[in-house]
MARBA-271728 format. One record per residue (C-alpha): residue number from 1; chain; x, y, z. Coordinates in steps of 0.25 Angstrom, whole numbers. Each point is the difference from the previous one (the first is absolute). Layout:
BEGIN
site i: NUM&ch: A&xx: X&yy: Y&zz: Z
...
This chain:
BEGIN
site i: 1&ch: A&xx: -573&yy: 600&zz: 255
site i: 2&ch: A&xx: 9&yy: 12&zz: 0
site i: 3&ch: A&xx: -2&yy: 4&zz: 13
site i: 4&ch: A&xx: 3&yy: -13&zz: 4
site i: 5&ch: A&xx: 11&yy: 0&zz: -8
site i: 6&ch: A&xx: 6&yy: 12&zz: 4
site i: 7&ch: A&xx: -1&yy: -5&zz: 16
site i: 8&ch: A&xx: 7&yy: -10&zz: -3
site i: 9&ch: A&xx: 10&yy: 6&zz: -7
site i: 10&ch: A&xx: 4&yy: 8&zz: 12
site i: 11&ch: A&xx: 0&yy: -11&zz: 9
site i: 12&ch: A&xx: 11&yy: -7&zz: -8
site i: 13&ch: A&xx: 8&yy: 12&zz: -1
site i: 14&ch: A&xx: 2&yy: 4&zz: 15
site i: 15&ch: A&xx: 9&yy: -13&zz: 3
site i: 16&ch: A&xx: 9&yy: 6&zz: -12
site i: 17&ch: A&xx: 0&yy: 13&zz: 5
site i: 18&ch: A&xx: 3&yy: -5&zz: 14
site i: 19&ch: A&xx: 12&yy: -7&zz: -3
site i: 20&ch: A&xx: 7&yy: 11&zz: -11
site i: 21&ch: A&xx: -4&yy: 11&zz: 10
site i: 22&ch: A&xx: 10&yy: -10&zz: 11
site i: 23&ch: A&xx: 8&yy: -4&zz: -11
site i: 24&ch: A&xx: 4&yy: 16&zz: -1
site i: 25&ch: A&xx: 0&yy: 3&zz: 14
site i: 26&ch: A&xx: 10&yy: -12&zz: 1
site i: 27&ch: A&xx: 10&yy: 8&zz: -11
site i: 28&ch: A&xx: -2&yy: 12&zz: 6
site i: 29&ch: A&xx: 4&yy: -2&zz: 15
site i: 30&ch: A&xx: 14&yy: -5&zz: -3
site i: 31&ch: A&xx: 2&yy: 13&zz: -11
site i: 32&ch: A&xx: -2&yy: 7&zz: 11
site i: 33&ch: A&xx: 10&yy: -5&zz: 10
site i: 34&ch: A&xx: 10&yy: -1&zz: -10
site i: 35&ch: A&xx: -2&yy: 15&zz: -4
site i: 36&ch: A&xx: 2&yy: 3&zz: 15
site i: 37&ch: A&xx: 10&yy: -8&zz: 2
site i: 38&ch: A&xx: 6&yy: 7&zz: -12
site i: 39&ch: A&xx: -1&yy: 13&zz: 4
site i: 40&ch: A&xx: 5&yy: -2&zz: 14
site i: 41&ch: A&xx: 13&yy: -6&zz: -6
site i: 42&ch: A&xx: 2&yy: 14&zz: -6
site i: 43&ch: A&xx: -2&yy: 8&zz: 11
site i: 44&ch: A&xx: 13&yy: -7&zz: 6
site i: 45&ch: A&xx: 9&yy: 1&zz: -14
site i: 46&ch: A&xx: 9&yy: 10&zz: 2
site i: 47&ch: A&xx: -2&yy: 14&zz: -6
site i: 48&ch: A&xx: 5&yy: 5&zz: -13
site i: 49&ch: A&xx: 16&yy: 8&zz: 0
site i: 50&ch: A&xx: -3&yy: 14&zz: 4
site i: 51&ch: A&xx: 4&yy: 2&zz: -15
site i: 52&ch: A&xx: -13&yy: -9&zz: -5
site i: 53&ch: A&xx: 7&yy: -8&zz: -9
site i: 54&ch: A&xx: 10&yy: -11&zz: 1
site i: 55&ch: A&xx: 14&yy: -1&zz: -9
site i: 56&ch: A&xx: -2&yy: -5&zz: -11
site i: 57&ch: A&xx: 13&yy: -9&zz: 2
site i: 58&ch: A&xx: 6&yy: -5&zz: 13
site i: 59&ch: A&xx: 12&yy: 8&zz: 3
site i: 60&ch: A&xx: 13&yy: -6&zz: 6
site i: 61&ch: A&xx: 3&yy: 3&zz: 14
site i: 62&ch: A&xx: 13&yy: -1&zz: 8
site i: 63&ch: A&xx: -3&yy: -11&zz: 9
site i: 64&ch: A&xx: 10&yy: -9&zz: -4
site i: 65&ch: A&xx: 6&yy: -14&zz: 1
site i: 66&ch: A&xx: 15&yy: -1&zz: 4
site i: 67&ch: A&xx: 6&yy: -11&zz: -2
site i: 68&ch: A&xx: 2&yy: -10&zz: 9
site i: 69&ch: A&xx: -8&yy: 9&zz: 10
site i: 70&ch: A&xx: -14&yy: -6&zz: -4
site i: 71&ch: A&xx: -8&yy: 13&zz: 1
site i: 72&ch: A&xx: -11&yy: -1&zz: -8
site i: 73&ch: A&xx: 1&yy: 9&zz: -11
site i: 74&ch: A&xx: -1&yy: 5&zz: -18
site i: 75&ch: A&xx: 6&yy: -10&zz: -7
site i: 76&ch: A&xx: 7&yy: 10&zz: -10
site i: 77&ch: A&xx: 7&yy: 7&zz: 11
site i: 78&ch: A&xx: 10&yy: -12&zz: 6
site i: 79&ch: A&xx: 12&yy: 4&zz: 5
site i: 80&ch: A&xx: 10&yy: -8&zz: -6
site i: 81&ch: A&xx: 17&yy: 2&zz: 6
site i: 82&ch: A&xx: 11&yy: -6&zz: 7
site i: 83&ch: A&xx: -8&yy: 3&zz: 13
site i: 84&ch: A&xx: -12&yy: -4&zz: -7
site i: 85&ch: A&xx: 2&yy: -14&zz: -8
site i: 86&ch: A&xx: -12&yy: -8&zz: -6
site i: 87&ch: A&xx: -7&yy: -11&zz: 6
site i: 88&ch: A&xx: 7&yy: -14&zz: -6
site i: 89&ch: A&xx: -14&yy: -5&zz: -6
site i: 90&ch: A&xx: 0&yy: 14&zz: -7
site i: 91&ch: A&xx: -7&yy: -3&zz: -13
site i: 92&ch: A&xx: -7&yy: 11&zz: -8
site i: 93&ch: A&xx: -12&yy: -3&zz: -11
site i: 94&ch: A&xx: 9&yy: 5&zz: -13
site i: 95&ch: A&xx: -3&yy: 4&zz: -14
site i: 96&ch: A&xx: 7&yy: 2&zz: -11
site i: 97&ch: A&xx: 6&yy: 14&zz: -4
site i: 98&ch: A&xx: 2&yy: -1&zz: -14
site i: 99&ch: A&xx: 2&yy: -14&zz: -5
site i: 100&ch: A&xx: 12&yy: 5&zz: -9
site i: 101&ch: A&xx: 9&yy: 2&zz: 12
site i: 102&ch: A&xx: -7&yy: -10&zz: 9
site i: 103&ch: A&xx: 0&yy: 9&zz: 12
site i: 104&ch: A&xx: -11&yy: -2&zz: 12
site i: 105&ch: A&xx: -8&yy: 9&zz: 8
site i: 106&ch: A&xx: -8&yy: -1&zz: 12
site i: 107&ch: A&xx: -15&yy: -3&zz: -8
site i: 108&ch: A&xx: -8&yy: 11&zz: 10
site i: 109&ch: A&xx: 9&yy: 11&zz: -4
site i: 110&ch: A&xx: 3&yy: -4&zz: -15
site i: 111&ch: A&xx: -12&yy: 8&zz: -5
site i: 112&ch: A&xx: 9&yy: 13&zz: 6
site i: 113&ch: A&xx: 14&yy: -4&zz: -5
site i: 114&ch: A&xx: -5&yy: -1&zz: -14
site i: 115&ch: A&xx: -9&yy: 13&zz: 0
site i: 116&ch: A&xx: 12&yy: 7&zz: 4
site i: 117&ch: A&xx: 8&yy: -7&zz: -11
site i: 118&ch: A&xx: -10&yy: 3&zz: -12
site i: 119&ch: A&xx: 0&yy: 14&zz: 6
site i: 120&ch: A&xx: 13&yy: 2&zz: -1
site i: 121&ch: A&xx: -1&yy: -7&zz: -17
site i: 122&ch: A&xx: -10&yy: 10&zz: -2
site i: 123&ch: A&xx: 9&yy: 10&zz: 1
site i: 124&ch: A&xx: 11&yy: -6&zz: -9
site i: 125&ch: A&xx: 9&yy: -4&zz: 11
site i: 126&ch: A&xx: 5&yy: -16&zz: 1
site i: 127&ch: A&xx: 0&yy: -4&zz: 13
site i: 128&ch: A&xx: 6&yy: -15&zz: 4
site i: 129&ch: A&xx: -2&yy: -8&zz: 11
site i: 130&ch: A&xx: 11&yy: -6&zz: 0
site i: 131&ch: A&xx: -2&yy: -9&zz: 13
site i: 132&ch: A&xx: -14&yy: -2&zz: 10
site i: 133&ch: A&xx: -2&yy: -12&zz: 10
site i: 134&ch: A&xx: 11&yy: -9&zz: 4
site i: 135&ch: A&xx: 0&yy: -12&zz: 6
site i: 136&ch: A&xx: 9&yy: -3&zz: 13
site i: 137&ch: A&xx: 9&yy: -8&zz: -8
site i: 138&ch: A&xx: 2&yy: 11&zz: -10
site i: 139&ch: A&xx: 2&yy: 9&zz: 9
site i: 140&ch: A&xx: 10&yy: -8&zz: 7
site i: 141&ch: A&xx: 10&yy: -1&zz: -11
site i: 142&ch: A&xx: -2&yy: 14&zz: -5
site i: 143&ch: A&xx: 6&yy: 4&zz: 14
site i: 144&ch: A&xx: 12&yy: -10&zz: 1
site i: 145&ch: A&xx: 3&yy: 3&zz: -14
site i: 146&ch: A&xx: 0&yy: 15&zz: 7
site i: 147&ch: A&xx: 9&yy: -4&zz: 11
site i: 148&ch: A&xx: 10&yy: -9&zz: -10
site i: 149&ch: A&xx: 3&yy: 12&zz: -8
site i: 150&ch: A&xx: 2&yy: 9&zz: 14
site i: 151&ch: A&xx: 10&yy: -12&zz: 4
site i: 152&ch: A&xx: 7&yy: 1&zz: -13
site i: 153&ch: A&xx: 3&yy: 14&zz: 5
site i: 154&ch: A&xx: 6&yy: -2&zz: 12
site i: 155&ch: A&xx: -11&yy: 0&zz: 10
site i: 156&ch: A&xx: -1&yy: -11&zz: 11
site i: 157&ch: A&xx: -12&yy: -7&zz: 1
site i: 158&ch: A&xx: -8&yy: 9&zz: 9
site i: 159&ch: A&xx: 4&yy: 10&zz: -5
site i: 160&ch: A&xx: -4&yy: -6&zz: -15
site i: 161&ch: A&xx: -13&yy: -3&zz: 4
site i: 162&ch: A&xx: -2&yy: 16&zz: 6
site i: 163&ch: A&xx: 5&yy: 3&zz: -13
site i: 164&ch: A&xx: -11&yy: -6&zz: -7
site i: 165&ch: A&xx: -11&yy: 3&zz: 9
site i: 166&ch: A&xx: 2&yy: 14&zz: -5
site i: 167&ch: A&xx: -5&yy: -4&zz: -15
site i: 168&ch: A&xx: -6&yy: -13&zz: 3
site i: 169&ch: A&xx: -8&yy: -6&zz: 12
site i: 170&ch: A&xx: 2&yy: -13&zz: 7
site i: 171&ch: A&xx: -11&yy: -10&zz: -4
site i: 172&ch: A&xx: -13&yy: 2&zz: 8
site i: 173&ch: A&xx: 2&yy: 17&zz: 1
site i: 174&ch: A&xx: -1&yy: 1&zz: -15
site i: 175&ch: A&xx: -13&yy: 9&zz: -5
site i: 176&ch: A&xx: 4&yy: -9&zz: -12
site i: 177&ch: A&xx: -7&yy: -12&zz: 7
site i: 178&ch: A&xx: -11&yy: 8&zz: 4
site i: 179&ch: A&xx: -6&yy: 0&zz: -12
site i: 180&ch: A&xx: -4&yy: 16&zz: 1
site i: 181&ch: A&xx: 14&yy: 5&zz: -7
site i: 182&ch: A&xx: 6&yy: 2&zz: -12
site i: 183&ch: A&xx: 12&yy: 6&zz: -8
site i: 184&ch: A&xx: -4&yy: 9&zz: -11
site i: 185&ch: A&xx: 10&yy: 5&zz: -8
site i: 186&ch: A&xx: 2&yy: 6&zz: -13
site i: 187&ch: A&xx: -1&yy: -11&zz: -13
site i: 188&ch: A&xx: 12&yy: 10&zz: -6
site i: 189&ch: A&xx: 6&yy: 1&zz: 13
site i: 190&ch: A&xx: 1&yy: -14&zz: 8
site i: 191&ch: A&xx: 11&yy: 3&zz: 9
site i: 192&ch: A&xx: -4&yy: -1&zz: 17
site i: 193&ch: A&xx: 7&yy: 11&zz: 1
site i: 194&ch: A&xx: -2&yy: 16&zz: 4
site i: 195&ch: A&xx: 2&yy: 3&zz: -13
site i: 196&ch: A&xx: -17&yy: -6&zz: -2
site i: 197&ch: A&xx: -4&yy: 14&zz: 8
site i: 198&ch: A&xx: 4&yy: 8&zz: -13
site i: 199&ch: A&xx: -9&yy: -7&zz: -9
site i: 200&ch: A&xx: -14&yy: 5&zz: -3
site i: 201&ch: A&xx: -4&yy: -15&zz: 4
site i: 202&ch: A&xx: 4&yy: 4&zz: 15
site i: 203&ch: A&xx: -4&yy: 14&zz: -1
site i: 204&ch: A&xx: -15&yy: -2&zz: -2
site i: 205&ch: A&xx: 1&yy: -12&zz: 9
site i: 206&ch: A&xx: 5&yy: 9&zz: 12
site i: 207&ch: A&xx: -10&yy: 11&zz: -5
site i: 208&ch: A&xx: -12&yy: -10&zz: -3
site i: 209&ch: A&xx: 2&yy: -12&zz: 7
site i: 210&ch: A&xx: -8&yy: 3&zz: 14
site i: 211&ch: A&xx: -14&yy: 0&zz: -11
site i: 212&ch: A&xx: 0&yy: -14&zz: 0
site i: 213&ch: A&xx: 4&yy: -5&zz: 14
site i: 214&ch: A&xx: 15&yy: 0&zz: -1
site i: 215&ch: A&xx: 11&yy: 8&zz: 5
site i: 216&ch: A&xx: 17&yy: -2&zz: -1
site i: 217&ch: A&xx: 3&yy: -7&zz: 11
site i: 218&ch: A&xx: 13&yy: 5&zz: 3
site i: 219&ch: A&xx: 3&yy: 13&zz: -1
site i: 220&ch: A&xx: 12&yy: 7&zz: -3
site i: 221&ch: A&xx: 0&yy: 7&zz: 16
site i: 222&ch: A&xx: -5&yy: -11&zz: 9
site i: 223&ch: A&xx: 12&yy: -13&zz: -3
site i: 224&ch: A&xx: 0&yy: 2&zz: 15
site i: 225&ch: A&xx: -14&yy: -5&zz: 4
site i: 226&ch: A&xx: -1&yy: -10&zz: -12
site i: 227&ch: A&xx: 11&yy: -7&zz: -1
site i: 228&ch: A&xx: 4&yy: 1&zz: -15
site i: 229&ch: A&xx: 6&yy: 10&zz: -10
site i: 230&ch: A&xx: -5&yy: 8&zz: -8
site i: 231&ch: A&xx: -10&yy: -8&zz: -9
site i: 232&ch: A&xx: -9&yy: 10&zz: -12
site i: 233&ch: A&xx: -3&yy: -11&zz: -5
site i: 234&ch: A&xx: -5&yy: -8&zz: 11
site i: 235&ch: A&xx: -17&yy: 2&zz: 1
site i: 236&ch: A&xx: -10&yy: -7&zz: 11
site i: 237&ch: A&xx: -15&yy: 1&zz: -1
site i: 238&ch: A&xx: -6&yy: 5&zz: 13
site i: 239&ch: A&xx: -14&yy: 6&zz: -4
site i: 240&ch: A&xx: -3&yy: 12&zz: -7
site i: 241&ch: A&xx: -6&yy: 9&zz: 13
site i: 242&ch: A&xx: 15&yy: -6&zz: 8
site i: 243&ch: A&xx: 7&yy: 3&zz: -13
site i: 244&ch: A&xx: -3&yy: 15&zz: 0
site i: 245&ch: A&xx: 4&yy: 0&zz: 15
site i: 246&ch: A&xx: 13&yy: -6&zz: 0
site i: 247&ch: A&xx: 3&yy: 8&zz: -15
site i: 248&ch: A&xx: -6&yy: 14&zz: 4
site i: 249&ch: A&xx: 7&yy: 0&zz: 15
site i: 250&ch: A&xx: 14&yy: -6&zz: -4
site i: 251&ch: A&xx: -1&yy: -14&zz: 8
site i: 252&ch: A&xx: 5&yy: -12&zz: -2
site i: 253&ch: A&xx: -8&yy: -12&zz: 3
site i: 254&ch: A&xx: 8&yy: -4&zz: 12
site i: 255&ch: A&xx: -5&yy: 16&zz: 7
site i: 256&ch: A&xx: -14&yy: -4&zz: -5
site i: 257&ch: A&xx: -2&yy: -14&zz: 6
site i: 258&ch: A&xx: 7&yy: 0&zz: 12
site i: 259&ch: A&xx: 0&yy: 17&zz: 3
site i: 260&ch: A&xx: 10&yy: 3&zz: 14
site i: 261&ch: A&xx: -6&yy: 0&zz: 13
């Protein structure tokens, strides 16, 4: 009785064993084709840097988009002139500076702006923006109301509009409208004029401001190649590793973007 029990026992059970043994070998084949597949994939990755690690950021590079020329291009570095205008559809994603003033930023770069600020309370100072974005109809009138006051001064109308260009740029050349500048100026000093570079507000900006992504736009020495007077109040976000660039070697953004020859 047992020995029959035991023979049938085995009998029953080989069927079993048959099919798991299949059942496994079926699981088993396409593990292994995907493991060779796997590892031929990596054989044609390309290597590591010769450094063996990657930055832990990306880090801005000076391919850039001039506008109205449609090269691709960081978005930070624009160039924005009189030979330069913005598109008419120009339409930057905006956040709010500080709700108190009511002042717009571009909302990729906002992070930055307000680092630099809280940077700057940190150390007791007051810093003001006391304008950001501006829409094409703001910047409009702030021109003519420009070229009004150089017609009250005699000037034709040419030479009105010159005038004005000096300290305020025809609508569509504004960095205003880009979204990426802003006039900081001291909270006990308000004036838009050179007497902002003798405020510790200004000092630290000119000495600081390239840490965050921003440099002064126009600078004192190069009214030639941008266009506009002197501004110390005037700053644009370009990206931290451009920043140091244009900051460390005394460039304007016009020399930077679109450098001769």
């Amino acid at each position: 009785m047992q020995s029959r029990k035991h023979t049938r026992g085995r009998t029953a059970a080989s069927p079993l064993r048959r099919i798991r043994f299949f059942t496994i070998l079926g699981l088993l084949i396409p593990l292994s084709l995907i493991s060779v597949l796997i590892w031929a994939m990596a054989q044609i990755q390309p290597g590591p840097s010769p450094s063996g690690t990657a930055p832990a950021f990306p880090r801005d590079t000076p391919s850039l988009i001039l506008a109205g020329e449609g090269q691709e291009a960081s978005w930070q570095l624009r160039l924005v002139n009189s030979t330069h205008p913005l598109p008419g559809d120009w339409n930057p994603d905006l956040s709010v500076i500080d709700p108190i003033t009511g002042e717009n930023f571009d909302s990729r770069a906002l992070e930055y702006l307000r680092a630099m600020l809280d940077a700057m309370e940190r150390e007791g100072l007051q810093p003001l923006v006391c304008s950001g974005y501006r829409s094409y109809e703001s910047q409009e009138a702030i021109f003519q109301q420009n070229v009004e006051t150089a017609l009250c001064q005699g000037y034709t109308q040419e030479e009105a509009e010159e005038q004005a260009a000096l300290w305020v740029m025809p609508p569509g050349c504004s960095e205003h409208q880009s979204g990426l500048a802003a006039d900081i100026v001291s909270a006990e000093n308000q004036n838009l004029d050179e007497t902002q570079e003798d405020t510790p507000e200004q000092a630290w900006l000119h000495a600081h401001c390239q840490e965050y992504g921003f440099i002064l736009r126009y600078p004192q020495d190069k009214t030639e190649l941008t266009g506009v007077n002197y501004e110390p109040w005037h700053y644009r976000y370009v990206g931290e590793e451009a920043a140091r660039d244009i900051m460390s070697q005394g460039l304007c953004l016009e020399e930077y973007a679109a450098p001769p020859g």
